[in-house]
C-alpha positions in Angstrom: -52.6 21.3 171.2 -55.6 19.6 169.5 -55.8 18.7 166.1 -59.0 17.3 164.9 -59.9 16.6 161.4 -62.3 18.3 159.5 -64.9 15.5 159.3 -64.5 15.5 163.4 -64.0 11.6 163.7 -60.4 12.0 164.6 -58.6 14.1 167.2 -55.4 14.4 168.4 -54.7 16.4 171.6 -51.8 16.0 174.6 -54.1 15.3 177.2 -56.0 12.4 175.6 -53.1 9.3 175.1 -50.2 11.4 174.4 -51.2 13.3 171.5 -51.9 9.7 170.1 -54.7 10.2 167.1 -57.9 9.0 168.6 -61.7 9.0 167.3 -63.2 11.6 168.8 -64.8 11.3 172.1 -62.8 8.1 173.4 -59.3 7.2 174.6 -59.3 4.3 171.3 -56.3 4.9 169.2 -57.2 5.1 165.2 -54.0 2.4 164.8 -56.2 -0.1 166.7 -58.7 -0.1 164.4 -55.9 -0.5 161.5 -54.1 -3.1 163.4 -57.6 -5.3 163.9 -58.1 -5.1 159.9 -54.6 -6.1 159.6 -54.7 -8.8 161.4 -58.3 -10.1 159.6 -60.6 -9.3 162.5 -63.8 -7.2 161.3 -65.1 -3.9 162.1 -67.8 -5.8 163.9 -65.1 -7.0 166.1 -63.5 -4.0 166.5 -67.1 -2.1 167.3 -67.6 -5.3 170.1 -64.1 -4.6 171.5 -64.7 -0.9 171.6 -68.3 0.1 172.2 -67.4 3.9 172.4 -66.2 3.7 169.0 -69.3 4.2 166.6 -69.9 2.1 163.1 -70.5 5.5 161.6 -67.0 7.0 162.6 -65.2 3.7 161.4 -66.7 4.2 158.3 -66.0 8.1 158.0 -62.5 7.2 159.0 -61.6 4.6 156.2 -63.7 6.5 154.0 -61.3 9.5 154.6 -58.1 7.6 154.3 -59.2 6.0 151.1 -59.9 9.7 149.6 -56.3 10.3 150.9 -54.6 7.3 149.6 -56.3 7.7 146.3 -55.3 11.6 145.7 -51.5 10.5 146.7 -51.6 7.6 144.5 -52.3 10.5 141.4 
């Protein structure tokens, strides 16, 4: 099974980490990304730390989750 959302920065499929969501084309879990905000790192920290990772699909990502955060909040 592969799930990939329809702006095509995350996917999710069996073979790639368990099914674990990952941005598209790597093996680099979307939580890690989360967890390195959480913890008061910087996207340029995460981008140095995971060079397969683009800026553009960090961005598309939290763009997306803000648009869903923001339409559960209503």
């Amino acid at each position: 099974m592969v799930l990939i959302m329809s702006n095509q920065v995350v996917s999710c499929s069996l073979d790639i980490m368990g099914g674990t969501p990952c941005f598209l084309g790597t093996r680099v879990p979307v939580q890690t990304l989360l967890d390195y905000l959480e913890g008061g790192e910087s996207i340029n920290d995460f981008l140095e730390g995971f060079p397969t990772v683009t800026r553009q699909q960090v961005l598309d990502f939290l763009e997306r989750a803000a648009s869903l955060a923001m339409a559960e909040s209503v």
